[in-house]
VOTORFI-490464 format. One record per residue (C-alpha): x negated, y negated, z negated; residue in three letters. Coordinates in steps of 0.05 Angstrom, whole numbers. Layout:
BEGIN
ATOM   east  north     up resn
ATOM      X      Y      Z  ALA
...
This chain:
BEGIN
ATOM   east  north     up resn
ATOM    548  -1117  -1980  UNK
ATOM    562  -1049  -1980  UNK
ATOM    572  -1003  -1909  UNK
ATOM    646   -997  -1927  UNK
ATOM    666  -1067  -1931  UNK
ATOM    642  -1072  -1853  UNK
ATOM    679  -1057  -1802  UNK
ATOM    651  -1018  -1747  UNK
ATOM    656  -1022  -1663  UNK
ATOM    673   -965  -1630  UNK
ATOM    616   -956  -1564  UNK
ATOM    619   -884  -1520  UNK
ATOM    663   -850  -1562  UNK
ATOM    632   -870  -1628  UNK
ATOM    635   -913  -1691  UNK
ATOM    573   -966  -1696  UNK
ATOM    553  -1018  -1741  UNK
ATOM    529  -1073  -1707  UNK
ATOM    464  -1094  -1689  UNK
ATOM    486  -1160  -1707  UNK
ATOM    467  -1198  -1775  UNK
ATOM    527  -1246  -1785  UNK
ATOM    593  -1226  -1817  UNK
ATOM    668  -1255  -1845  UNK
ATOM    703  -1242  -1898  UNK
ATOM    776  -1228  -1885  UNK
ATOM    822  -1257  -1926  UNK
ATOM    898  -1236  -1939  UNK
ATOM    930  -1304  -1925  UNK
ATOM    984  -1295  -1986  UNK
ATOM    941  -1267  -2032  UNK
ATOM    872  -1308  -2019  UNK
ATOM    835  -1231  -2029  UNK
ATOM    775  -1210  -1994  UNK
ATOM    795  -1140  -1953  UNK
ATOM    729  -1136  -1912  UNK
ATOM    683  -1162  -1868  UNK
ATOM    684  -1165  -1795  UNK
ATOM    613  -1170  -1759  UNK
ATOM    591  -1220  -1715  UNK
ATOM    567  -1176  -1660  UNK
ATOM    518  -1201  -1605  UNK
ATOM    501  -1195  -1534  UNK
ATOM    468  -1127  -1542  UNK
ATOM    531  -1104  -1577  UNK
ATOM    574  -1124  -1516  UNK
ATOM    517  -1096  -1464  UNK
ATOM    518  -1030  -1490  UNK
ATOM    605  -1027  -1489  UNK
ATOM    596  -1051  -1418  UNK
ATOM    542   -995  -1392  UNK
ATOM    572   -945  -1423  UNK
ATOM    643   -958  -1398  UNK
ATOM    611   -972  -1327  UNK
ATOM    584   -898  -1331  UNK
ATOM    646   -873  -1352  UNK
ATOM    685   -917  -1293  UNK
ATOM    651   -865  -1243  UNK
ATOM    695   -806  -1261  UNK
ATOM    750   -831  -1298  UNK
ATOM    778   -872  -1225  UNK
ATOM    775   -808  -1198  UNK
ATOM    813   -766  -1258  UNK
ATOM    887   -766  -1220  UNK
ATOM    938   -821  -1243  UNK
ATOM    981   -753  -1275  UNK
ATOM    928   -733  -1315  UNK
ATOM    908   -801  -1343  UNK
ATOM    981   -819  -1366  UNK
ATOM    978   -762  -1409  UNK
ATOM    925   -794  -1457  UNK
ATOM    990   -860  -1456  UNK
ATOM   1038   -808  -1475  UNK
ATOM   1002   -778  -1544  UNK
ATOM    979   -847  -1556  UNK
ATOM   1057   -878  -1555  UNK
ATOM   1065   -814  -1605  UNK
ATOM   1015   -831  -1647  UNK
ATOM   1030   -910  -1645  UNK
ATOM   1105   -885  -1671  UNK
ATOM   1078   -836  -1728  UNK
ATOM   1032   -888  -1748  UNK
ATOM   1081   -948  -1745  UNK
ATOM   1085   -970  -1819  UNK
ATOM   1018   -966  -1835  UNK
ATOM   1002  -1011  -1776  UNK
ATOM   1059  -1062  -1784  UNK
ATOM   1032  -1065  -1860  UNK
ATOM    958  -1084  -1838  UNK
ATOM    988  -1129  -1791  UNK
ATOM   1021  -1166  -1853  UNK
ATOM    956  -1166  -1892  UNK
ATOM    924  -1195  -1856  UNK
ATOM    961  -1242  -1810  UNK
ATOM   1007  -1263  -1859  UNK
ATOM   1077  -1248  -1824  UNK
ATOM   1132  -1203  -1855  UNK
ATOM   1134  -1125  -1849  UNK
ATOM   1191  -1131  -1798  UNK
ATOM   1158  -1176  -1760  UNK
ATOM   1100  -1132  -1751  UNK
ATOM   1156  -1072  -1736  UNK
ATOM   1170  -1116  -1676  UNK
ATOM   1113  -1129  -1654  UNK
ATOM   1085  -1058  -1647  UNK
ATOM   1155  -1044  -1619  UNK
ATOM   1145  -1079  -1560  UNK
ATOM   1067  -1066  -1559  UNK
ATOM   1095   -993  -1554  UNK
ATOM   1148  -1009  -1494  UNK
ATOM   1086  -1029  -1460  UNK
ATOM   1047   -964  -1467  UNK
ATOM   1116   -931  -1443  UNK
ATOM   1111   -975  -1382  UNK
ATOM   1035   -960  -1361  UNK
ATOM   1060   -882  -1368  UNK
ATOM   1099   -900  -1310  UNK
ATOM   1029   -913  -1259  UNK
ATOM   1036   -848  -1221  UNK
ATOM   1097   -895  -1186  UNK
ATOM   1076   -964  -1197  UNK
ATOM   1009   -964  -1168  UNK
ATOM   1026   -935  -1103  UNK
ATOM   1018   -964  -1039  UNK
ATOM   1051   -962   -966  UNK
ATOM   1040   -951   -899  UNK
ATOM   1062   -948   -827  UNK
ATOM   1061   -912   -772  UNK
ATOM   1036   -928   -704  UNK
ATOM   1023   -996   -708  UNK
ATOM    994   -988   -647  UNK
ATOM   1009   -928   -597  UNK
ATOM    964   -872   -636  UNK
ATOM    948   -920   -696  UNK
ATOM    969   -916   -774  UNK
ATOM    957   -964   -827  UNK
ATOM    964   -956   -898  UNK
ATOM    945  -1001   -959  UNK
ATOM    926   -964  -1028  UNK
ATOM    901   -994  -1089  UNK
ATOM    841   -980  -1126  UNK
ATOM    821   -994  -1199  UNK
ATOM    769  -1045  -1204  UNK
ATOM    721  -1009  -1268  UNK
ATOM    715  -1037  -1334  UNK
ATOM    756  -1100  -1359  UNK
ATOM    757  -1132  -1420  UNK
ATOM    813  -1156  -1469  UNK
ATOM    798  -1221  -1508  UNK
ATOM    862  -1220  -1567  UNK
ATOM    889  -1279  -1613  UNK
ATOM    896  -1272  -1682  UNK
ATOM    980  -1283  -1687  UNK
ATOM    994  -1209  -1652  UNK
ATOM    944  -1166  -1660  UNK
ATOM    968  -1106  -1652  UNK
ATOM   1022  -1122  -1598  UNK
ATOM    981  -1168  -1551  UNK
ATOM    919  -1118  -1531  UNK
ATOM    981  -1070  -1508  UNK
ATOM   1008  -1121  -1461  UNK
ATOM    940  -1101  -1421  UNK
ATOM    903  -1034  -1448  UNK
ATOM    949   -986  -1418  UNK
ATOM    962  -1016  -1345  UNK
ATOM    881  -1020  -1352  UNK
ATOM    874   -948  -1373  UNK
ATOM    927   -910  -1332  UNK
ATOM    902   -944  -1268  UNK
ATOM    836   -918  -1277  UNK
ATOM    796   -976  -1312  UNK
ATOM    756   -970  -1365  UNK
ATOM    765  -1031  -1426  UNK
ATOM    737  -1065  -1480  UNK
ATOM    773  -1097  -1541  UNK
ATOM    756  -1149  -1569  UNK
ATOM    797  -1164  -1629  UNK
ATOM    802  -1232  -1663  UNK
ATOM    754  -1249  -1714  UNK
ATOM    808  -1278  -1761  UNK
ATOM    848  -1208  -1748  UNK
ATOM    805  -1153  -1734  UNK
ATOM    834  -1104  -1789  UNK
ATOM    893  -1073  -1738  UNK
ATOM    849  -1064  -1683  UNK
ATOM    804  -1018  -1725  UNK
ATOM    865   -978  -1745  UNK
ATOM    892   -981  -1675  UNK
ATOM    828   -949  -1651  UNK
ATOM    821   -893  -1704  UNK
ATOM    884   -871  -1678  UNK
ATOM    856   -880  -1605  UNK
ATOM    792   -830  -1632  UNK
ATOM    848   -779  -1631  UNK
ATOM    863   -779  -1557  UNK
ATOM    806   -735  -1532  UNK
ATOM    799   -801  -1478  UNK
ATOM    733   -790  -1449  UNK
ATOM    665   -836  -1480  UNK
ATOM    668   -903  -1453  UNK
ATOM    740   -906  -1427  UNK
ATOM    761   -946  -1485  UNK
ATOM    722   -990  -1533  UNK
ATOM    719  -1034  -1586  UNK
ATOM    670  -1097  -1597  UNK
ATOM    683  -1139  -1653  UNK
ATOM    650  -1214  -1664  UNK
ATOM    658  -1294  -1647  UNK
ATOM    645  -1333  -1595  UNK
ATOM    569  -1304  -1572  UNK
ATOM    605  -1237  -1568  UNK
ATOM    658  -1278  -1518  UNK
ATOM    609  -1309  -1481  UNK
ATOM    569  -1251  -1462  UNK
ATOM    626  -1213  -1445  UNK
ATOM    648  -1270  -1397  UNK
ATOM    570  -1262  -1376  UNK
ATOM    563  -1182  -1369  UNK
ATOM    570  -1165  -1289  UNK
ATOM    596  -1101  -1303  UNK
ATOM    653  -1130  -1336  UNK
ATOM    700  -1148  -1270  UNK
ATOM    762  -1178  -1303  UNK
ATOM    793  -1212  -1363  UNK
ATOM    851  -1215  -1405  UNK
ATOM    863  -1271  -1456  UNK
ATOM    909  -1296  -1492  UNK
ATOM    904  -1359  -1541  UNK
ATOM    897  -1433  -1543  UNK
ATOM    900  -1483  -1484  UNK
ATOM    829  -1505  -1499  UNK
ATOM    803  -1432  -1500  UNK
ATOM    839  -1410  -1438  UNK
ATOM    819  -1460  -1398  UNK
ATOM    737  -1448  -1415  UNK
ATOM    745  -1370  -1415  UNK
ATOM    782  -1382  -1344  UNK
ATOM    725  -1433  -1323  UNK
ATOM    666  -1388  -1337  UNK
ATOM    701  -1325  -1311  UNK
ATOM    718  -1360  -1255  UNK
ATOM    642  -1375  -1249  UNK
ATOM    619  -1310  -1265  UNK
ATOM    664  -1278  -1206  UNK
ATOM    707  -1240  -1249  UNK
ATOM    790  -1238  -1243  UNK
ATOM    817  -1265  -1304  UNK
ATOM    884  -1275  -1331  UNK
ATOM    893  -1325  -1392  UNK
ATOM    949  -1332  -1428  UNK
ATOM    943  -1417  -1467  UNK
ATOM    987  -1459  -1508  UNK
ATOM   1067  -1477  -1514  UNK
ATOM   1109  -1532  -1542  UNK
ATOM   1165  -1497  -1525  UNK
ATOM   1237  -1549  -1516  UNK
ATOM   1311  -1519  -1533  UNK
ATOM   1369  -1554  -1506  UNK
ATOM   1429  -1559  -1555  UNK
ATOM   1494  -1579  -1512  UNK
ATOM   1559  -1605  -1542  UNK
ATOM   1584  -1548  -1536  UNK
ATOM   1536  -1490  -1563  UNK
ATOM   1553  -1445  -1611  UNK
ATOM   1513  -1479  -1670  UNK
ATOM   1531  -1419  -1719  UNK
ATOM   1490  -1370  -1677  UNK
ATOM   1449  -1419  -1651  UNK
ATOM   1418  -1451  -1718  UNK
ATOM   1419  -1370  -1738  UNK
ATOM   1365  -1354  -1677  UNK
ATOM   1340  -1425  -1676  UNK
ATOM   1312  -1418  -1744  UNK
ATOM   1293  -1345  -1723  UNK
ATOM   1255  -1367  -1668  UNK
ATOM   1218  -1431  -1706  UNK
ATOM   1197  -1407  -1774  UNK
ATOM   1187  -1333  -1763  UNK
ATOM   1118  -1305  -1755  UNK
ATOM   1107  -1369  -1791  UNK
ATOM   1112  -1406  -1723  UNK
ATOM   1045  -1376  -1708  UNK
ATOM   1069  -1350  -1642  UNK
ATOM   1066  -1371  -1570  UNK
ATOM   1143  -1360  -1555  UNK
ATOM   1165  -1398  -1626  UNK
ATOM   1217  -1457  -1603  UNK
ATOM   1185  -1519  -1637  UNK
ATOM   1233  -1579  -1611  UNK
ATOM   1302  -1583  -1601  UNK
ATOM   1334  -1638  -1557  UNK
ATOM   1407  -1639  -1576  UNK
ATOM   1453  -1673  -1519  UNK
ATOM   1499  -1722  -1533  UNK
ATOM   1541  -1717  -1590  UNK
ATOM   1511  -1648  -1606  UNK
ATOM   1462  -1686  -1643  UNK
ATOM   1495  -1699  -1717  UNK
ATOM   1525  -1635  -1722  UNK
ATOM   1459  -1591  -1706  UNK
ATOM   1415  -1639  -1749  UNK
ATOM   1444  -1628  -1816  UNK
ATOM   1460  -1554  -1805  UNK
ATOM   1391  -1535  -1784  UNK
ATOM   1366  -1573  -1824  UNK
ATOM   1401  -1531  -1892  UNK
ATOM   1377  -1472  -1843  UNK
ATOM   1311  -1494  -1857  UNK
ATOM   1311  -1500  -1936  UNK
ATOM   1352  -1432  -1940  UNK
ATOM   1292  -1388  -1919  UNK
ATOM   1253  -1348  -1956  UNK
ATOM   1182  -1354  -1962  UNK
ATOM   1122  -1303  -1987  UNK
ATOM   1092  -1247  -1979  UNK
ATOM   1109  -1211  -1925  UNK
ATOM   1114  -1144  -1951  UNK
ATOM   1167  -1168  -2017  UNK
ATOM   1238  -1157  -1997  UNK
ATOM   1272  -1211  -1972  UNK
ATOM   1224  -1248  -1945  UNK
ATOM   1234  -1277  -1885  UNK
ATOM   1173  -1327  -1882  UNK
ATOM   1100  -1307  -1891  UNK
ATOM   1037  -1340  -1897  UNK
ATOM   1002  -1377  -1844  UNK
ATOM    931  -1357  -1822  UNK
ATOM    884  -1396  -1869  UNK
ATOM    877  -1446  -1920  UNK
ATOM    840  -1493  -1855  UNK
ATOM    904  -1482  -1813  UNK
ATOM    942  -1500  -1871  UNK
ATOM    905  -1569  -1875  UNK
ATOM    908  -1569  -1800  UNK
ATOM    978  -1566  -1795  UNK
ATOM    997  -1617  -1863  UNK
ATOM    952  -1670  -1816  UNK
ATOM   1013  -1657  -1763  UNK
ATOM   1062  -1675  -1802  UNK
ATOM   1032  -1744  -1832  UNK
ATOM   1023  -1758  -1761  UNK
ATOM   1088  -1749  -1734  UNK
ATOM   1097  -1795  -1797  UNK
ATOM   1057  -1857  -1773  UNK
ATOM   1088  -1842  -1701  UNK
ATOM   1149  -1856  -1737  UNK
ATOM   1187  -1789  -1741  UNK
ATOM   1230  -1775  -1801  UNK
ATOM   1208  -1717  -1847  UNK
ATOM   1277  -1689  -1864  UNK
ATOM   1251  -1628  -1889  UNK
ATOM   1195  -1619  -1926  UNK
ATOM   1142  -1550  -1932  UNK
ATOM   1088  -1587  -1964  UNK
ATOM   1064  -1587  -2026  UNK
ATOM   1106  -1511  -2052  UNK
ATOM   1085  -1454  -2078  UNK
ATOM   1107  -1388  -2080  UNK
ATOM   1106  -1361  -2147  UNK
ATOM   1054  -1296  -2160  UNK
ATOM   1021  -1321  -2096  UNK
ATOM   1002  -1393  -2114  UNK
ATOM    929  -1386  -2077  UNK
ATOM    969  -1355  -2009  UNK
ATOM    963  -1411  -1943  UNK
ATOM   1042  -1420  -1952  UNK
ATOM   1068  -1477  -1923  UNK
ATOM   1149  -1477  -1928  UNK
ATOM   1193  -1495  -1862  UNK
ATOM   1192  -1574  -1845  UNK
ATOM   1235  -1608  -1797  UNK
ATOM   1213  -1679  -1765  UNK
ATOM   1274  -1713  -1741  UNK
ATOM   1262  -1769  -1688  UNK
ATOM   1200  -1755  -1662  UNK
ATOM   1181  -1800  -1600  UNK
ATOM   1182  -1763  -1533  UNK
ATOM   1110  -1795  -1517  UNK
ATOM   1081  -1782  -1589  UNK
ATOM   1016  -1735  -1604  UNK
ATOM   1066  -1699  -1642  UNK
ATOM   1110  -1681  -1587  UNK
ATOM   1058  -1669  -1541  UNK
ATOM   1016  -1620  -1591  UNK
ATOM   1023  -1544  -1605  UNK
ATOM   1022  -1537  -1680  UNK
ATOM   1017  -1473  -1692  UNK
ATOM   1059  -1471  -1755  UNK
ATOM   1124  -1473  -1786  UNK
ATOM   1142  -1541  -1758  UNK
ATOM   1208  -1562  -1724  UNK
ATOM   1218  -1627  -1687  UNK
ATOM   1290  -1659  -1668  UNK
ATOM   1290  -1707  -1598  UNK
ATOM   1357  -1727  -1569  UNK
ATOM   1382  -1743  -1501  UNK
ATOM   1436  -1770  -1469  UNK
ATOM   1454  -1722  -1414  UNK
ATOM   1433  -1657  -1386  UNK
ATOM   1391  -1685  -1330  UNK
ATOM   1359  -1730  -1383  UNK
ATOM   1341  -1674  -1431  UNK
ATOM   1317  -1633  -1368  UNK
ATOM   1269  -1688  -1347  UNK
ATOM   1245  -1688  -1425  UNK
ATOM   1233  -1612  -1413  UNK
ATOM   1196  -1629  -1352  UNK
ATOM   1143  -1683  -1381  UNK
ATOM   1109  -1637  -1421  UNK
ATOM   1031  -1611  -1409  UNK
ATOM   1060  -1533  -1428  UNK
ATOM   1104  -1495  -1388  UNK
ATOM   1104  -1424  -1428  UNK
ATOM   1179  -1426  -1448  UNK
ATOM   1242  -1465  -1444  UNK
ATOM   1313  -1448  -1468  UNK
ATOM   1391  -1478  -1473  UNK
ATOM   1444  -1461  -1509  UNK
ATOM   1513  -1469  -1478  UNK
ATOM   1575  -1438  -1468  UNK
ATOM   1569  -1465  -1395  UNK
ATOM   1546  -1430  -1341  UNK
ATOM   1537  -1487  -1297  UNK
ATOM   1497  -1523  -1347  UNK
ATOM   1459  -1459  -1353  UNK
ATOM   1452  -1439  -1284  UNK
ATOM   1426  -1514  -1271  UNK
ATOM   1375  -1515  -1331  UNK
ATOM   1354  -1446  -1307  UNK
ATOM   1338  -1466  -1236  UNK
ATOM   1311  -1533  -1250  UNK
ATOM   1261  -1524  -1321  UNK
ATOM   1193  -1522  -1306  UNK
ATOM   1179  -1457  -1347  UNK
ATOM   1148  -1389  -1340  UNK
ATOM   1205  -1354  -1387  UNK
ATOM   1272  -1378  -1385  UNK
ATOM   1327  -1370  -1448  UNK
ATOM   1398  -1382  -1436  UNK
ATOM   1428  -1372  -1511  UNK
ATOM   1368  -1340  -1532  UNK
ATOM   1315  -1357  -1583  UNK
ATOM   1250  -1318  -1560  UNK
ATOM   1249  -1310  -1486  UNK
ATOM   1206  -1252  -1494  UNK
ATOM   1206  -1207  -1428  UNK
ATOM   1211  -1132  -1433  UNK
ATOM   1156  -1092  -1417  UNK
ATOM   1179  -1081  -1347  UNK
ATOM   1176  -1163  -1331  UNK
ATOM   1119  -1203  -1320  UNK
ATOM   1097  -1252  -1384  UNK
ATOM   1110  -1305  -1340  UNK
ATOM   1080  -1375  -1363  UNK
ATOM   1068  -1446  -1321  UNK
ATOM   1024  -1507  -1318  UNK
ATOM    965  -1513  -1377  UNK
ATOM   1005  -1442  -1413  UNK
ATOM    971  -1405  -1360  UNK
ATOM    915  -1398  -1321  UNK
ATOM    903  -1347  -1258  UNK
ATOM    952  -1306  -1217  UNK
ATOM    975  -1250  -1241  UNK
ATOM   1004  -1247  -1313  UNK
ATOM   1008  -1193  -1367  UNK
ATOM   1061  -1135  -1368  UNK
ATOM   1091  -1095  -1315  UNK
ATOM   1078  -1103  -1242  UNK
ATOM   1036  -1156  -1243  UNK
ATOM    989  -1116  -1296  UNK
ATOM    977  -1058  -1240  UNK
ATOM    959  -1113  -1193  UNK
ATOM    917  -1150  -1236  UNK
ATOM    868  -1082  -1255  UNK
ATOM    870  -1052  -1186  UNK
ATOM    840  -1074  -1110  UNK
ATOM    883  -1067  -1046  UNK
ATOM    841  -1029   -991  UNK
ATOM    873  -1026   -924  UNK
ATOM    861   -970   -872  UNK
ATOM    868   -972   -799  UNK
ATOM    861   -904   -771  UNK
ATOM    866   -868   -694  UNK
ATOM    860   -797   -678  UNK
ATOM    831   -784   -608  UNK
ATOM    867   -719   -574  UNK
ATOM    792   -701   -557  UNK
ATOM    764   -715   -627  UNK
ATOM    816   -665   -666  UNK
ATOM    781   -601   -626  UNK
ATOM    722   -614   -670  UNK
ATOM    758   -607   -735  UNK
């Protein structure tokens, strides 16, 4: 294999191979092409990120809040001038359309915008007198060097929703991209060579599962950021947890829409479909089962379901297309297994994405939009995130029944209605067990200035992503207590 078709990790300011032996290909999923190899790297690897941002830690918490913002504002520059190239090696190798990678570093972007505002958001309080003589104040601290663990379905949006509250605190952090998606990262970072950041302030470590482990191991490494499946979040929360490190991981969603009698189905079946087969479904915000409310049902079955065959599917950077690929050929199979199961649970496949092609592209992972109709509220289908482009239909009687079928789920990452009432809003609102709320809206996808809120197994820790709760997460609170003695002073 030649040194080219490697990508590198970038350690104190520099590009490394890795010590590592083990490598995968990655594969465009539309195209089935090998574009390069990502290494496997090892505990060494991750070691030598974490002493070398731990040495860096020492001066960079003291480098003023002003002065560290000023490396956000070039990089949000940069990010901008760079913005097609990155949304195109987003499509390349996740599979999703050219404006869907557009978005994504959009909001990636509104994040780095945000963390420019630290100067502000990371200050504390204070009081005066207390006690007669006595002053207290509370000011936060960074912690030193965190570490970023990203999925494969964003990957150039989702290290943003933590690298620059991380950064403009006064942290130092370590990427580590995903394994199936590693390719935007690498850009991402070329572009973060440019900053004139200091060695060791920001860092890249690509690999697998070892190189997760022994960052959840490393004790210079005091907090985590994560983002990916239920099953993952809940071990990488375990063993930071056990390791005495703050962590913060984003898991799964099976995320519900209610469809009342009296929606707007024209612009709801528009964002519905939006919201269910773009990126593929390969995202954690995708609505994957709508619950239509009394006689709703009929109406919104048929229509979405034309919604459905009316998209386009291929590769994402054709015109047109409003479909991509999903990941790989296994999550293909993976997903197919679904839908005969929802089969044998005895749910209706009224749509069909198995078994197409797209034409040019017949080796891609394409699997075309499917809609189950009738799946069985205590099914493995309804209880299970697949990950694809894969739409169920339940019904319900009333509002408080469809509610309660929000409820008794294991996820609580999203949860939407659409209405043209605002009491049946304003109830559903108030009364979903859900992190992120949608009221006539498809993706419930908070700014950058709101907390990516998410509830029961779709989170697990304290503090979530984005905004306030980001400074929180990355920094310590340290009160002081303080009295100045008359006598005391006229020895200073």
């Amino acid at each position: 294999m030649r040194s080219n078709d490697m990508l590198l990790n970038y350690i104190n300011g520099e590009w490394k191979g890795s010590t590592g032996a083990q490598a995968l290909p990655i594969v465009n999923p539309a195209t089935a092409e090998t574009m390069t190899h990502v290494p496997l790297s090892p505990a060494a690897d991750v070691a030598e990120a974490a002493e070398a941002a731990q040495r860096a830690f020492q001066e960079w918490r003291r480098t003023p809040a002003t002065d560290r913002v000023q490396f956000l504002f070039k990089f949000k520059t940069i990010l901008e001038e760079n913005l097609d190239a990155l949304a195109q090696c987003i499509t390349n190798e996740c599979g999703k359309t050219h404006k869907e990678g557009v978005g994504e570093l959009r909001r990636g972007i509104e994040n780095v915008e945000c963390g420019c505002g630290i100067p502000t958001l990371m200050q504390g309080y204070n009081n005066e007198d207390i006690a007669r003589g006595i002053d207290e104040h509370m000011i936060r601290q960074p912690i030193g060097v965190g570490a970023m663990i990203a999925p494969f379905n964003f990957p150039g949006m989702i290290p943003l929703w933590f690298l620059p509250y991380a950064v403009a605190t006064g942290n130092c952090f370590i990427v580590k991209p995903s394994e199936k998606c590693p390719m935007t990262q690498q850009m991402m970072f070329k572009l973060v060579d440019e900053l004139g950041l200091p060695p060791g302030v920001l860092q890249l470590v690509n690999g697998s599962k070892e190189t997760v482990d022994a960052i959840l191991d490393h004790p210079a490494i005091r907090t985590i950021s994560m983002v990916g499946s239920t099953p993952a979040a809940r071990y990488i929360y375990r063993r930071a947890a056990e390791n005495g490190k703050r962590a913060q991981c984003q898991g799964g969603a099976k995320n519900p829409v209610l469809i009342m009698p009296d929606a707007d189905l024209d612009t709801a079946i528009r964002i519905l479909a939006d919201s269910a087969y773009g990126c593929a479904g390969q995202r954690c915000l995708a609505l994957s089962v709508a619950i239509t409310i009394g006689e709703a049902r009929d109406a919104f079955r048929e229509r979405f379901a034309q919604a459905a065959r009316d998209r386009v599917v291929g590769y994402g950077l054709d015109d047109g297309v409003q479909t991509g690929a999903v990941i790989s050929a296994e999550s293909k199979a993976r997903i197919e297994a679904c839908i005969a199961k929802a089969e044998q649970e005895g749910a209706t496949v009224l749509v069909d994405g198995r078994g197409k092609t797209v034409p040019g592209y017949e080796k891609g992972n394409f699997l075309f939009p499917t809609v189950l109709d009738g799946v069985p509220q205590q099914s493995e289908t309804a209880a299970t995130e697949i990950f694809g482009p894969v739409f169920s239909l339940m019904h319900a009687d009333t509002l408080e029944d469809g509610i309660a079928m929000v409820n008794d789920r294991r996820y609580g990452n999203m949860a939407c209605i659409f209405t043209n009432s605002g009491a049946a809003a304003r109830k559903f609102r108030n009364e979903a067990y859900a992190g992120n709320i949608g009221v006539n809206i498809g993706v419930a996808a908070p700014m950058a200035f709101f907390p990516f809120s998410g509830w029961k197994e779709s989170f697990f820790g304290d503090l979530h992503g984005q905004s306030q709760h980001a400074v929180e997460f990355f920094t310590e609170t340290k009160v002081i207590i303080e009295r100045w003695p008359k006598e005391w002073s006229r020895h200073f």
